[in-house]
Structure formats: structure tokens, C-alpha cells
CHARMM-style PDB file with segment names, atoms N, HN, CA, C and O in Angstrom:
ATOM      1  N   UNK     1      27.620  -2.736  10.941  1.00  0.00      PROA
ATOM      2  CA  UNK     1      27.079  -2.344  12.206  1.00  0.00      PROA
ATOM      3  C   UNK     1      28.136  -2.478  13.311  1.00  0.00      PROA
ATOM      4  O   UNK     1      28.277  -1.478  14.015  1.00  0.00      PROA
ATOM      5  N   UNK     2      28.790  -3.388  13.542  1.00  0.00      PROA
ATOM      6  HN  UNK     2      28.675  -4.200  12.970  1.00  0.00      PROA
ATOM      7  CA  UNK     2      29.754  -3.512  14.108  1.00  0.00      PROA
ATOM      8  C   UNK     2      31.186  -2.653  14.421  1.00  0.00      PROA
ATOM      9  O   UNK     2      31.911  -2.596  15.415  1.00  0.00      PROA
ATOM     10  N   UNK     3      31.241  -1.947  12.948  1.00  0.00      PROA
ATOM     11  HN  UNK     3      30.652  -1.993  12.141  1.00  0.00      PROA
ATOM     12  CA  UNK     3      32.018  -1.261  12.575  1.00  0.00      PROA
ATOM     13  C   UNK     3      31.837   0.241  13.079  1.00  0.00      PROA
ATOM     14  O   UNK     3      32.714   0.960  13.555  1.00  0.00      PROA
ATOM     15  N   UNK     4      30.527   0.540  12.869  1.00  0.00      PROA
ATOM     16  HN  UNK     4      29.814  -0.045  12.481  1.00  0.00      PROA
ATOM     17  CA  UNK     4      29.988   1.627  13.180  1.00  0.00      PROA
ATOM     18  C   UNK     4      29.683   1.981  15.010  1.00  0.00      PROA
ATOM     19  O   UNK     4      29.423   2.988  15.669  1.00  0.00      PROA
ATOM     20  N   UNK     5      29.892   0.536  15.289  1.00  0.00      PROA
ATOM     21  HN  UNK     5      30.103  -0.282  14.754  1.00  0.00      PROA
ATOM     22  CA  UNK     5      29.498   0.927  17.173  1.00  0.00      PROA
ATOM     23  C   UNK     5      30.941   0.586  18.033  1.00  0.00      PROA
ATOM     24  O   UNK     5      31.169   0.587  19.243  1.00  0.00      PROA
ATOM     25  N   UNK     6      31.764   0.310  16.910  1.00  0.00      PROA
ATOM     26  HN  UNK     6      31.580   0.310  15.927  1.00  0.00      PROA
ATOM     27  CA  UNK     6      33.495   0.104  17.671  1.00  0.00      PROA
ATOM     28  C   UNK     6      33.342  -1.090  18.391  1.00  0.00      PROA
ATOM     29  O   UNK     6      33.772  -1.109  19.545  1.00  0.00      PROA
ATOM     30  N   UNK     7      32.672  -2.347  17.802  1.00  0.00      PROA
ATOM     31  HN  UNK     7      32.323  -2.332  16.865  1.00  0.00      PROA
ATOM     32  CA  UNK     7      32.539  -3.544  18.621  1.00  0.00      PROA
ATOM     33  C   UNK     7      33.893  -4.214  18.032  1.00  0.00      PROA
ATOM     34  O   UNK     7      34.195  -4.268  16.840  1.00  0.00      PROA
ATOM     35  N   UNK     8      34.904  -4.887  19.514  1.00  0.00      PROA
ATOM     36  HN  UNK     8      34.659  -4.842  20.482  1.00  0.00      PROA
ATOM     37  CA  UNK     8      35.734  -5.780  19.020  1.00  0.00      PROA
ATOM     38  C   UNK     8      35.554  -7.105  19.592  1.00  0.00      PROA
ATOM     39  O   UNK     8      34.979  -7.139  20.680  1.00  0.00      PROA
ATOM     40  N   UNK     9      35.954  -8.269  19.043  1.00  0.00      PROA
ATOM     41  HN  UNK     9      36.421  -8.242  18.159  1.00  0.00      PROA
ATOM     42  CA  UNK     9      36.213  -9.803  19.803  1.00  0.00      PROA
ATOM     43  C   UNK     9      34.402 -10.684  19.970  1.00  0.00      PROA
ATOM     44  O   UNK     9      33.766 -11.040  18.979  1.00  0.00      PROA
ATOM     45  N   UNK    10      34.081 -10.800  20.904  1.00  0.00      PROA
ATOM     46  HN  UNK    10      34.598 -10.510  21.709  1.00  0.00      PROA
ATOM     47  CA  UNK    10      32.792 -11.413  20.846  1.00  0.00      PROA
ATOM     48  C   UNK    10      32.110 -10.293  20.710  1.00  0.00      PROA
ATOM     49  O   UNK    10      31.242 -10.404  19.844  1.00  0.00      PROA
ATOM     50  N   UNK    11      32.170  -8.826  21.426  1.00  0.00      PROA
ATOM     51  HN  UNK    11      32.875  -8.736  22.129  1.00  0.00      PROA
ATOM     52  CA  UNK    11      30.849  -8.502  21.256  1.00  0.00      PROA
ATOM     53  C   UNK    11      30.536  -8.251  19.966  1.00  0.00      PROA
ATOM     54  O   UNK    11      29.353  -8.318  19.633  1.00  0.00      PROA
ATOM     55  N   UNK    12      31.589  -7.902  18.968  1.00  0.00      PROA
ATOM     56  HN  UNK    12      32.550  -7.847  19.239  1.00  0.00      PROA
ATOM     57  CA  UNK    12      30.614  -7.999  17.239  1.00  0.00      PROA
ATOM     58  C   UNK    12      29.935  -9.618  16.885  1.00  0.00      PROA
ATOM     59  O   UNK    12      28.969 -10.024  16.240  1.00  0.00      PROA
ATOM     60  N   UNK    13      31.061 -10.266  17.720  1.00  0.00      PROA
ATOM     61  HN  UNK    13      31.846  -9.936  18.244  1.00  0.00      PROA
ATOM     62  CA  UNK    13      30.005 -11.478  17.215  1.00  0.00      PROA
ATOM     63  C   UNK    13      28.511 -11.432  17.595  1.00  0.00      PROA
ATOM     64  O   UNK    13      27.675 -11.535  16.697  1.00  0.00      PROA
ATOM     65  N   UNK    14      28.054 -11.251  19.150  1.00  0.00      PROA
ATOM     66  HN  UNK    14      28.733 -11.167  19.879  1.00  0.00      PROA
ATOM     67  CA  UNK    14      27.065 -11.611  19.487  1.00  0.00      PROA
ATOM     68  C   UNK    14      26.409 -10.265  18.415  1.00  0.00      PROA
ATOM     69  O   UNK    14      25.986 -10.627  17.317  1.00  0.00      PROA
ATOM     70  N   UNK    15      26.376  -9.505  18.589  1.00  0.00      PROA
ATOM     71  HN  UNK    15      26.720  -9.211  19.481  1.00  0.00      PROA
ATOM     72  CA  UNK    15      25.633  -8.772  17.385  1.00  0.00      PROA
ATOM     73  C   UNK    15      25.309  -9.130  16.325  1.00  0.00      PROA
ATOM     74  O   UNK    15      24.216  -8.743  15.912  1.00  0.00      PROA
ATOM     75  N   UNK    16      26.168 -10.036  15.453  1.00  0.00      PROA
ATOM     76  HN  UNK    16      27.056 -10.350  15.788  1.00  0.00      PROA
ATOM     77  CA  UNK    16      26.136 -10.285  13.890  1.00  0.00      PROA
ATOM     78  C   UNK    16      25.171 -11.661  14.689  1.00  0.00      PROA
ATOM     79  O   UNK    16      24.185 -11.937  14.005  1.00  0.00      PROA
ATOM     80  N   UNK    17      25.286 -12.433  15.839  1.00  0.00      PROA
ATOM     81  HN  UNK    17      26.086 -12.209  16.395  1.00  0.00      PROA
ATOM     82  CA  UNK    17      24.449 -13.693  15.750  1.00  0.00      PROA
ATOM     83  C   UNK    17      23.100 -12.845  16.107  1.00  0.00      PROA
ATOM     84  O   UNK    17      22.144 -13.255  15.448  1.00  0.00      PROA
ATOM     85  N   UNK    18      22.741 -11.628  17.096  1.00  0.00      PROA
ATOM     86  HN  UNK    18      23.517 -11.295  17.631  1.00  0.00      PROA
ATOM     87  CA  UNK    18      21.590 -11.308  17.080  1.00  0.00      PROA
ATOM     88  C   UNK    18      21.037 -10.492  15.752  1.00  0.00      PROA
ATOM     89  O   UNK    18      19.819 -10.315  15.703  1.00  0.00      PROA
ATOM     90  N   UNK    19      21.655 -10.106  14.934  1.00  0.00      PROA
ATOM     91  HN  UNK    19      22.644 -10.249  14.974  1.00  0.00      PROA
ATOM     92  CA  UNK    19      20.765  -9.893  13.986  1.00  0.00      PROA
ATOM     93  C   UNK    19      20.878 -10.785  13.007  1.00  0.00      PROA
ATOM     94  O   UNK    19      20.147 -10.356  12.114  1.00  0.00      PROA
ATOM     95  N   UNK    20      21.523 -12.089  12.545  1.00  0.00      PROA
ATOM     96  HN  UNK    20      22.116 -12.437  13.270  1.00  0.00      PROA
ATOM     97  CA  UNK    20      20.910 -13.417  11.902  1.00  0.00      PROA
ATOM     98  C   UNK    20      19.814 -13.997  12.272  1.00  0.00      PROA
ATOM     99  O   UNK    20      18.961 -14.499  11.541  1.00  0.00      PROA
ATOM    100  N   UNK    21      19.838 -13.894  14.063  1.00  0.00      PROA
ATOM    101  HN  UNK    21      20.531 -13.486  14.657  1.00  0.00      PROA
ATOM    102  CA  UNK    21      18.050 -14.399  14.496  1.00  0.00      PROA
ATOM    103  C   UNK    21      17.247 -13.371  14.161  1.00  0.00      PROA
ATOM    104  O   UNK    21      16.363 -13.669  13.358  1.00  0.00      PROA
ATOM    105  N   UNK    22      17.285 -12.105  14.575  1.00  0.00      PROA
ATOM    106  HN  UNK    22      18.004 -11.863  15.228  1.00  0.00      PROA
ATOM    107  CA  UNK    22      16.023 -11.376  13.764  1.00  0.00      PROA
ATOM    108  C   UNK    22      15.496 -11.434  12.631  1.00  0.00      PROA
ATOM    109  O   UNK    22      14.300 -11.498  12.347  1.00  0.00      PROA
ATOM    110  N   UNK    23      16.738 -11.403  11.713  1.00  0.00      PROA
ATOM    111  HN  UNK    23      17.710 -11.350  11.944  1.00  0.00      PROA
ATOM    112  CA  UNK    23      16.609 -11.570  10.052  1.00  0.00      PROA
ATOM    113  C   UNK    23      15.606 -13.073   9.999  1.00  0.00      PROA
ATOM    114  O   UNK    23      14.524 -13.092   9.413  1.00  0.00      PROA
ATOM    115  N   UNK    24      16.050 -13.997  10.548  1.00  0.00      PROA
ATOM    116  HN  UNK    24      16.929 -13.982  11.025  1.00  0.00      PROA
ATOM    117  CA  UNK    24      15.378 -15.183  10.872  1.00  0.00      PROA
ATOM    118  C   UNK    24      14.070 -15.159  11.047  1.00  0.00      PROA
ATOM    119  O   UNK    24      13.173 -15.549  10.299  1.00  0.00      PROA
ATOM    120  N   UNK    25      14.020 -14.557  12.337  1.00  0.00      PROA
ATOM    121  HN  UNK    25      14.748 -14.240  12.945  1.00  0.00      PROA
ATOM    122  CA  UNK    25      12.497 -14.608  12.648  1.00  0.00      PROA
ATOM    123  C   UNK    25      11.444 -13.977  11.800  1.00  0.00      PROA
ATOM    124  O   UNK    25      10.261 -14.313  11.865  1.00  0.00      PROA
ATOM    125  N   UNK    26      12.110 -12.641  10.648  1.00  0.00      PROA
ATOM    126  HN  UNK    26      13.071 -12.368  10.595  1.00  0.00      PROA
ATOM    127  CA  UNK    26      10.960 -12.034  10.344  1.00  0.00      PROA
ATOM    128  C   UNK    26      10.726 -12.890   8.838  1.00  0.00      PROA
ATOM    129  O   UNK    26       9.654 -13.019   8.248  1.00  0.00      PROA
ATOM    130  N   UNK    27      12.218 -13.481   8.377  1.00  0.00      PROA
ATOM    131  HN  UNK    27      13.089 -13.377   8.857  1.00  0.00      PROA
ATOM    132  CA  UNK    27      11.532 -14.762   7.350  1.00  0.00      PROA
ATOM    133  C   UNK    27      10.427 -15.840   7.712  1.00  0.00      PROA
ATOM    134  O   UNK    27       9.524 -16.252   6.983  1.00  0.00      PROA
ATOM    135  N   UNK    28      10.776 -16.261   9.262  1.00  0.00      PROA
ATOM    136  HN  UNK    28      11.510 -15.926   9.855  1.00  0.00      PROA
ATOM    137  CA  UNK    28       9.683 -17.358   9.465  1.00  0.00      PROA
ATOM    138  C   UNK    28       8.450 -16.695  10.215  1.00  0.00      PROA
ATOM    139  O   UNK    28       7.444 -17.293  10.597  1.00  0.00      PROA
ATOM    140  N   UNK    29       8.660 -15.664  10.320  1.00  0.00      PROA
ATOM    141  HN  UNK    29       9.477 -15.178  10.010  1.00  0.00      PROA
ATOM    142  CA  UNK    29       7.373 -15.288  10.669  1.00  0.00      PROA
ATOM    143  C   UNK    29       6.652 -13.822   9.736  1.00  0.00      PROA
ATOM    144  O   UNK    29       5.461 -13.732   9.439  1.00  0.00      PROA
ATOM    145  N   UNK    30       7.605 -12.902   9.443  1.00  0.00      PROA
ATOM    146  HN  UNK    30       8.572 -12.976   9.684  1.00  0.00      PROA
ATOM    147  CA  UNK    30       6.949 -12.050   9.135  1.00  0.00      PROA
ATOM    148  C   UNK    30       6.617 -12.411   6.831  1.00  0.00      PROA
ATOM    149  O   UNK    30       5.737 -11.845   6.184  1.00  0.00      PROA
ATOM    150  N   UNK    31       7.317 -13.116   6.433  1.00  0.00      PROA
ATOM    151  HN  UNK    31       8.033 -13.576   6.959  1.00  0.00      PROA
ATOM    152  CA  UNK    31       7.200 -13.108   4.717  1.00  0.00      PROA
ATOM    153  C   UNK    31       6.453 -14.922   4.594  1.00  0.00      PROA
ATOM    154  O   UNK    31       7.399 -15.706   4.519  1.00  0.00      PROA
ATOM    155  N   UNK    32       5.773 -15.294   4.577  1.00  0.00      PROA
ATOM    156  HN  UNK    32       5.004 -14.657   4.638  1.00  0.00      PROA
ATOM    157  CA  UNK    32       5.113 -16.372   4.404  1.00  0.00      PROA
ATOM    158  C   UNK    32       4.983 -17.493   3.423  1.00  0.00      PROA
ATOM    159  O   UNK    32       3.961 -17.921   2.886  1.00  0.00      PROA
ATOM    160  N   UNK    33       6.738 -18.045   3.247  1.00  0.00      PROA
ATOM    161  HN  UNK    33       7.568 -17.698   3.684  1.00  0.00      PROA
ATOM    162  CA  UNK    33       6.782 -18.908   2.350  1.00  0.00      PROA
ATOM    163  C   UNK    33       6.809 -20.592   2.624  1.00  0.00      PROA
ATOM    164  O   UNK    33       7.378 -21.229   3.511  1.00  0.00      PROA
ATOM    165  N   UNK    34       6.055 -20.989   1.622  1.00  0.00      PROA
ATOM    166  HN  UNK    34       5.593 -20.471   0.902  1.00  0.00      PROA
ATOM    167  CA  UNK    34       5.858 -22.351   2.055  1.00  0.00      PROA
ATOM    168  C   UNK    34       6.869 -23.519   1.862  1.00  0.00      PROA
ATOM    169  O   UNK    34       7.416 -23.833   0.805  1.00  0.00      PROA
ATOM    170  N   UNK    35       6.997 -24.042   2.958  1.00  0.00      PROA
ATOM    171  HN  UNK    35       6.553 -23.787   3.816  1.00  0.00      PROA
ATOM    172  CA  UNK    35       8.159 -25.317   3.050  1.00  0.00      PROA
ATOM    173  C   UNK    35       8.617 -25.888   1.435  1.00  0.00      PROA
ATOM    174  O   UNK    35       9.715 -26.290   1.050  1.00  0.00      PROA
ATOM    175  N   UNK    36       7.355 -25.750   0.707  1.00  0.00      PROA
ATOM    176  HN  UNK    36       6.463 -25.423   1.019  1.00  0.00      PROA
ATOM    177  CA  UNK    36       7.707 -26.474  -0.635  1.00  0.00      PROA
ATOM    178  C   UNK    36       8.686 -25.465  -1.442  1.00  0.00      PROA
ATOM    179  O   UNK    36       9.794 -25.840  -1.823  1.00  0.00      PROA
ATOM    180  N   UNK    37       8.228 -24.239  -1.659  1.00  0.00      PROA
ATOM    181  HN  UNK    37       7.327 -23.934  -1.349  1.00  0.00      PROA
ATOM    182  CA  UNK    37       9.501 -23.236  -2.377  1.00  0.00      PROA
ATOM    183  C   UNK    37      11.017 -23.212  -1.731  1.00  0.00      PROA
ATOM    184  O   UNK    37      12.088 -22.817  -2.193  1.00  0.00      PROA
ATOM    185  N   UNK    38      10.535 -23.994  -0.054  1.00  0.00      PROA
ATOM    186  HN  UNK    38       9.666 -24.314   0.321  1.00  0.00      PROA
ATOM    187  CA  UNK    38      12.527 -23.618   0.496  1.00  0.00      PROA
ATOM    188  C   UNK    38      12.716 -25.093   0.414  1.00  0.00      PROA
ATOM    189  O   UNK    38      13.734 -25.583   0.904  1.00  0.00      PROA
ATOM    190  N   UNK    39      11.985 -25.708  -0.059  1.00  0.00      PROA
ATOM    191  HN  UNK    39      11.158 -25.310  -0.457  1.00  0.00      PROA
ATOM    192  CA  UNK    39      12.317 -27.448  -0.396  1.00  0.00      PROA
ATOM    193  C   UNK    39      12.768 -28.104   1.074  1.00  0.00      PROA
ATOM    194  O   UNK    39      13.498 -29.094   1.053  1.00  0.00      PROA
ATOM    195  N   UNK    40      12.386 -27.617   2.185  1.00  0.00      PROA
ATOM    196  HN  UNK    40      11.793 -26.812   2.202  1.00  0.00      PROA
ATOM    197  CA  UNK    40      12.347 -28.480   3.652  1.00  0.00      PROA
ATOM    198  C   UNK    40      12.476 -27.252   4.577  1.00  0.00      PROA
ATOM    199  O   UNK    40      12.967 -26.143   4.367  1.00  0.00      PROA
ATOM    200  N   UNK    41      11.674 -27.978   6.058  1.00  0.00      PROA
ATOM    201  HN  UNK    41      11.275 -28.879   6.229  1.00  0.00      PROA
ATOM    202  CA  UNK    41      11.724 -26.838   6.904  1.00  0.00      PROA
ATOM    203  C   UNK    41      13.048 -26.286   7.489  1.00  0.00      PROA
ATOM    204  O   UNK    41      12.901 -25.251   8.140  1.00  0.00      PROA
ATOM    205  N   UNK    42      13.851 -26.589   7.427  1.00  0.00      PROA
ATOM    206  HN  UNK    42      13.970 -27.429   6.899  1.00  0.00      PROA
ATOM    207  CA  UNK    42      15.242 -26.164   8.097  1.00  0.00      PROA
ATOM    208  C   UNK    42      16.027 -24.952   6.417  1.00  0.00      PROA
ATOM    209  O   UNK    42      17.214 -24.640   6.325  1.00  0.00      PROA
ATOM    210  N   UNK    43      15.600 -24.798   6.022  1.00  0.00      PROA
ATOM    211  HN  UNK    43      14.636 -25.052   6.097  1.00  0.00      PROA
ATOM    212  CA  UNK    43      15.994 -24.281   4.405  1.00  0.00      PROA
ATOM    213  C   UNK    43      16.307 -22.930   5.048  1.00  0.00      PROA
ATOM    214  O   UNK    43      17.360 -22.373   4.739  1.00  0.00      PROA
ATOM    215  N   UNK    44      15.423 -22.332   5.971  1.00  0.00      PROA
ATOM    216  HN  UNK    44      14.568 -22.785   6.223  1.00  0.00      PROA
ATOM    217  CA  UNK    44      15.382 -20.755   6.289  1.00  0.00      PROA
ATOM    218  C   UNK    44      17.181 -20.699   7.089  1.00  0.00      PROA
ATOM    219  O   UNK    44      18.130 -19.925   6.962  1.00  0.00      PROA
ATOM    220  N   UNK    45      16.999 -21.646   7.700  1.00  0.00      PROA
ATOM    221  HN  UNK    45      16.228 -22.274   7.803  1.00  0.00      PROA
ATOM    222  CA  UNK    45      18.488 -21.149   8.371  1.00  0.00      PROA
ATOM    223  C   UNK    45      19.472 -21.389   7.390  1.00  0.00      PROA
ATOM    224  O   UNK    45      20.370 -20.572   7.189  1.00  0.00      PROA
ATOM    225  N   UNK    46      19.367 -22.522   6.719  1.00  0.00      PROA
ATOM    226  HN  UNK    46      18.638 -23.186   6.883  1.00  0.00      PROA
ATOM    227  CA  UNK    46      20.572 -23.081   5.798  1.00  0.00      PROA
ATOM    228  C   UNK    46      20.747 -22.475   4.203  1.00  0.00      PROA
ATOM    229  O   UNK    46      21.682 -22.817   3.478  1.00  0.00      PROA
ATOM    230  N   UNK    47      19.582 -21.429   3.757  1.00  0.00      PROA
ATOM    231  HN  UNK    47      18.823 -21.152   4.346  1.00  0.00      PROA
ATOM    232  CA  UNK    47      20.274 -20.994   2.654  1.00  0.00      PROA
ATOM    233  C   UNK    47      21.374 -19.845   2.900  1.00  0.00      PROA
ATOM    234  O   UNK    47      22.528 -19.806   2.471  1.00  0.00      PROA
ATOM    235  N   UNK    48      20.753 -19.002   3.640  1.00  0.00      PROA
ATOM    236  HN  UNK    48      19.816 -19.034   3.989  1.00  0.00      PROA
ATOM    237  CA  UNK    48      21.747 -18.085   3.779  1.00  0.00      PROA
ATOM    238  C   UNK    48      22.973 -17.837   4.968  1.00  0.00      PROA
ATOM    239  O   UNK    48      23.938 -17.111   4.726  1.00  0.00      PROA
ATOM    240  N   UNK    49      22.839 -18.366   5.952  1.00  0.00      PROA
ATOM    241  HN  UNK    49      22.056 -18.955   6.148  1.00  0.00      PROA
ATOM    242  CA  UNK    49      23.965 -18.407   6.883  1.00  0.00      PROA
ATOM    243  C   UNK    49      25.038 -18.095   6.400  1.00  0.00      PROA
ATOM    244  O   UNK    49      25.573 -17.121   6.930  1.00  0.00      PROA
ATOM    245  N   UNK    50      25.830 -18.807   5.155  1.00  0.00      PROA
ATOM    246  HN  UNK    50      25.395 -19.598   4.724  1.00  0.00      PROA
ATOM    247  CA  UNK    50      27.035 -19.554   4.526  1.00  0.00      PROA
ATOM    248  C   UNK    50      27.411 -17.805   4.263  1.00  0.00      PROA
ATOM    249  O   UNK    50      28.403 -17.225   4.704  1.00  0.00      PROA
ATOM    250  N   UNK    51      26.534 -17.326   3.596  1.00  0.00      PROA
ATOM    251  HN  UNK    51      25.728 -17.797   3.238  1.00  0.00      PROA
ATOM    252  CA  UNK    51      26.654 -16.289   2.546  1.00  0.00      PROA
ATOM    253  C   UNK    51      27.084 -14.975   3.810  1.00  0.00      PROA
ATOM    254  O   UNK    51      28.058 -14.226   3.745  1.00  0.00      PROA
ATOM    255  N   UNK    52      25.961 -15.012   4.973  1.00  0.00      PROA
ATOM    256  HN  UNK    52      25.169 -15.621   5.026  1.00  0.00      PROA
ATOM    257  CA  UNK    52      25.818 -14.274   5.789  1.00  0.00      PROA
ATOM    258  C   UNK    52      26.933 -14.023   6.635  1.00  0.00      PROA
ATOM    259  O   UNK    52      27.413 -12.907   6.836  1.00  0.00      PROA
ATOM    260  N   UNK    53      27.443 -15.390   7.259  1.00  0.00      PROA
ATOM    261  HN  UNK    53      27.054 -16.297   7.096  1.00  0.00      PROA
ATOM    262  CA  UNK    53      28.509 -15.275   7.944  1.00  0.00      PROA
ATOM    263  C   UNK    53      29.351 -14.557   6.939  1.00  0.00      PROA
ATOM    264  O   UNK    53      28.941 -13.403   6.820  1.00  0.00      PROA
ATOM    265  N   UNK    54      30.589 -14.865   6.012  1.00  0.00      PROA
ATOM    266  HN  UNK    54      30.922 -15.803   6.108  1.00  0.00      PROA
ATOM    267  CA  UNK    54      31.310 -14.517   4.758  1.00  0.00      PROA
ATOM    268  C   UNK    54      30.976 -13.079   4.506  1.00  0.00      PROA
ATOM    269  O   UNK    54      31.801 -12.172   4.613  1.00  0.00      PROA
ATOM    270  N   UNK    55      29.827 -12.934   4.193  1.00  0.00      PROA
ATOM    271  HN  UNK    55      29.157 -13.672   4.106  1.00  0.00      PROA
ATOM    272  CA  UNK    55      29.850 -11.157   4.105  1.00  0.00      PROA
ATOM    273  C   UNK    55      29.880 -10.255   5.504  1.00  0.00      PROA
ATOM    274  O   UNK    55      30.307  -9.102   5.569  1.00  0.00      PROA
ATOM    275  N   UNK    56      29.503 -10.791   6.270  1.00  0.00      PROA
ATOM    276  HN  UNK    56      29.156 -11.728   6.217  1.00  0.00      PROA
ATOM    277  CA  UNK    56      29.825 -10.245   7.592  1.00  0.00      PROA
ATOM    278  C   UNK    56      31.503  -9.509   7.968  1.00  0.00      PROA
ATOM    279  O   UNK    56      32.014  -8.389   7.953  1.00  0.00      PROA
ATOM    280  N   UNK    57      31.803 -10.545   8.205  1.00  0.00      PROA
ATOM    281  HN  UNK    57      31.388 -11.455   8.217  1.00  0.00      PROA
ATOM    282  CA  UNK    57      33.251 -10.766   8.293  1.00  0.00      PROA
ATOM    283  C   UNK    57      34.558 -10.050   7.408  1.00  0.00      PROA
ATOM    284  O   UNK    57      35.676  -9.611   7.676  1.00  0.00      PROA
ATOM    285  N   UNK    58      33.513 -10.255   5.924  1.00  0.00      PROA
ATOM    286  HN  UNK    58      32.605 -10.612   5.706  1.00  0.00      PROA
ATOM    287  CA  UNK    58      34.960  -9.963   5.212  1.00  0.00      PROA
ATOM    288  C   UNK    58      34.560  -8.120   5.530  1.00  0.00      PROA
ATOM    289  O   UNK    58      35.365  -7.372   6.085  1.00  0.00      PROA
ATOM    290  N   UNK    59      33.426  -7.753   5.129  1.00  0.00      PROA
ATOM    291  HN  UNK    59      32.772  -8.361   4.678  1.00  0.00      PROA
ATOM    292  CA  UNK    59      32.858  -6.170   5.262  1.00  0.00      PROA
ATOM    293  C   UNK    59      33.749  -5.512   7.045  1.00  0.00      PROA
ATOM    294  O   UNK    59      34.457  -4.526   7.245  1.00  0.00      PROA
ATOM    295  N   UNK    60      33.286  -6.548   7.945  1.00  0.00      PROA
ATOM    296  HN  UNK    60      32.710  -7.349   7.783  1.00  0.00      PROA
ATOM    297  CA  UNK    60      34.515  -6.152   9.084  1.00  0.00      PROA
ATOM    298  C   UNK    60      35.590  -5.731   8.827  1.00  0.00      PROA
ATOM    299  O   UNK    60      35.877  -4.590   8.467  1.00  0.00      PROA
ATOM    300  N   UNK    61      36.381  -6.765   9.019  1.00  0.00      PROA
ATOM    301  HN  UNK    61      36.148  -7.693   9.311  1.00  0.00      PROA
ATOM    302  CA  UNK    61      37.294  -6.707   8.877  1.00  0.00      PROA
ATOM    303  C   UNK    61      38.395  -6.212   7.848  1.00  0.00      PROA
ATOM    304  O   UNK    61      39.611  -6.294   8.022  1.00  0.00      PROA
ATOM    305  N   UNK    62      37.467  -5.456   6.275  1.00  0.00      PROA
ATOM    306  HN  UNK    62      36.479  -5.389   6.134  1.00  0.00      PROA
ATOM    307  CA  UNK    62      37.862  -4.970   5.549  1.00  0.00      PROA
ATOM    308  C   UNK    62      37.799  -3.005   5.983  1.00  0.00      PROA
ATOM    309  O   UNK    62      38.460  -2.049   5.578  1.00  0.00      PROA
ATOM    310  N   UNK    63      36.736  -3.134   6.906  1.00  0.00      PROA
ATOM    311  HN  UNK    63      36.199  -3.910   7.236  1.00  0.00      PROA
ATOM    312  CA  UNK    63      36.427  -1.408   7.706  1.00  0.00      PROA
ATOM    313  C   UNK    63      37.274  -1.194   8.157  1.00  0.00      PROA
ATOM    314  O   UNK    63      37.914  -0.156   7.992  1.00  0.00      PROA
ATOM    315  N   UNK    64      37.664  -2.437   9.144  1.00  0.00      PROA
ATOM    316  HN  UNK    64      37.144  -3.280   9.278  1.00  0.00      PROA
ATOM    317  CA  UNK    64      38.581  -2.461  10.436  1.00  0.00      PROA
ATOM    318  C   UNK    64      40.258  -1.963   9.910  1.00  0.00      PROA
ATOM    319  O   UNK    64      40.829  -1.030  10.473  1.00  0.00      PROA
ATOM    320  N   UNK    65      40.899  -2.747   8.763  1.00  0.00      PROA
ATOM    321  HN  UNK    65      40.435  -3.505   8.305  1.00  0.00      PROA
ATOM    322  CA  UNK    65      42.044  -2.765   7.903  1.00  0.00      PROA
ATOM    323  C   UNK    65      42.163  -0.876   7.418  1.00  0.00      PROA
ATOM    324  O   UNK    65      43.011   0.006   7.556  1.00  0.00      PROA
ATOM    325  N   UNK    66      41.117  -0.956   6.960  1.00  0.00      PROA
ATOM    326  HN  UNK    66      40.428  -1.672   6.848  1.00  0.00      PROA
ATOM    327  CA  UNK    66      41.078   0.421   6.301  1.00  0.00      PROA
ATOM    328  C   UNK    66      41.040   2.003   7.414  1.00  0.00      PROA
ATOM    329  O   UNK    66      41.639   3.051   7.175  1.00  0.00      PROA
ATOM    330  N   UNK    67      40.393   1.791   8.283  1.00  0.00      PROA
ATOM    331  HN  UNK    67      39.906   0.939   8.477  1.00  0.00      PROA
ATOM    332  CA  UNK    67      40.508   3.020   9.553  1.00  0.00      PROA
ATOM    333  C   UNK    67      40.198   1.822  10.481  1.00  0.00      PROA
ATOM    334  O   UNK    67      39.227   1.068  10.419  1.00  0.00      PROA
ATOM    335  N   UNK    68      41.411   1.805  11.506  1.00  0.00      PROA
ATOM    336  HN  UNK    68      42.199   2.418  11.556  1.00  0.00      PROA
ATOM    337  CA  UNK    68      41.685   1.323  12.891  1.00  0.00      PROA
ATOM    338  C   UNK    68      40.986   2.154  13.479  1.00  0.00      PROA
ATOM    339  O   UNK    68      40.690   3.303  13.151  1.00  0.00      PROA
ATOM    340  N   UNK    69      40.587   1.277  14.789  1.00  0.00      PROA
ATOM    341  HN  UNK    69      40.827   0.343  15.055  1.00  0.00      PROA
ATOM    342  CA  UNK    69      39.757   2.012  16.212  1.00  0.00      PROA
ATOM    343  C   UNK    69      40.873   2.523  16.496  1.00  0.00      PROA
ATOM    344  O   UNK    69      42.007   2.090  16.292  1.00  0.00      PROA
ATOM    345  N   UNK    70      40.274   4.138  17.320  1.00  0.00      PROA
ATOM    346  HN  UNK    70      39.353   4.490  17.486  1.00  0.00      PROA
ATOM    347  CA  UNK    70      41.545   4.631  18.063  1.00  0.00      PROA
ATOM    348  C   UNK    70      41.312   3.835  19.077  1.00  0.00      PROA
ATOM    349  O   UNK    70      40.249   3.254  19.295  1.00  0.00      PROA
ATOM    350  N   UNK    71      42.590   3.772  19.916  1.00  0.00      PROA
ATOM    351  HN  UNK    71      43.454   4.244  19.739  1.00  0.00      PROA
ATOM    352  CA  UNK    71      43.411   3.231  20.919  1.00  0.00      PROA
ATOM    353  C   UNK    71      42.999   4.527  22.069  1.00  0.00      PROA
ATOM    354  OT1 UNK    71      43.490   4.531  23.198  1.00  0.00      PROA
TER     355      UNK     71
END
């Protein structure tokens, strides 16, 4: 997404952090799983972040390498 709207420096960040909270919110609110299957309430942020950030980034910056923004 980032790639696709020519975001550089923070503003891809704040993008990739606003759609981790959406993704967020529609786990804790919109798919209805119980604390016991994510084995504690903080589980929703902490399984996937790790993964999220990492694929973010490398998918960037692998777009970015491959066709540069024009100047």
C-alpha cells in the first residue's frame, strides 16, 4: 500500500501503524475469539505484530529497490 501511494519516511509508517490498528480492531471486535484460544488478553496485539512489522518492510522496501519513485 505504501508502495502503491508513493509514501516515503513516516508517512508509510503512519499508514502501516493505521492499518495494524484496524486489522486490530476488527480481530477484537469484529471475529469473536475467546481469551482462552489466544491464551491471555494482550495475545491479539502480540501474535502477529513481529510477523507484521517484517513483512511490511521487507515487501517495501523490496518494491522500492526494484522501481524507484520518480524524482
Amino acid at each position: 500500500m505504501c508502495f502503491a501511494l508513493r509514501l516515503a519516511g513516516t508517512e508509510g509508517l503512519w499508514v502501516a501503524i493505521i492499518v495494524f490498528l484496524v486489522s486490530y480492531l476488527a480481530v477484537k471486535y469484529g471475529f469473536k475469539y475467546a481469551d482462552k484460544e489466544l491464551k491471555g488478553k494482550n495475545k491479539r496485539v502480540m501474535i502477529g505484530i513481529g510477523t507484521y512489522i517484517f513483512i511490511w518492510a521487507m515487501v517495501w522496501i523490496l518494491l522500492y529497490t526494484l522501481f524507484p519513485y520518480p524524482l
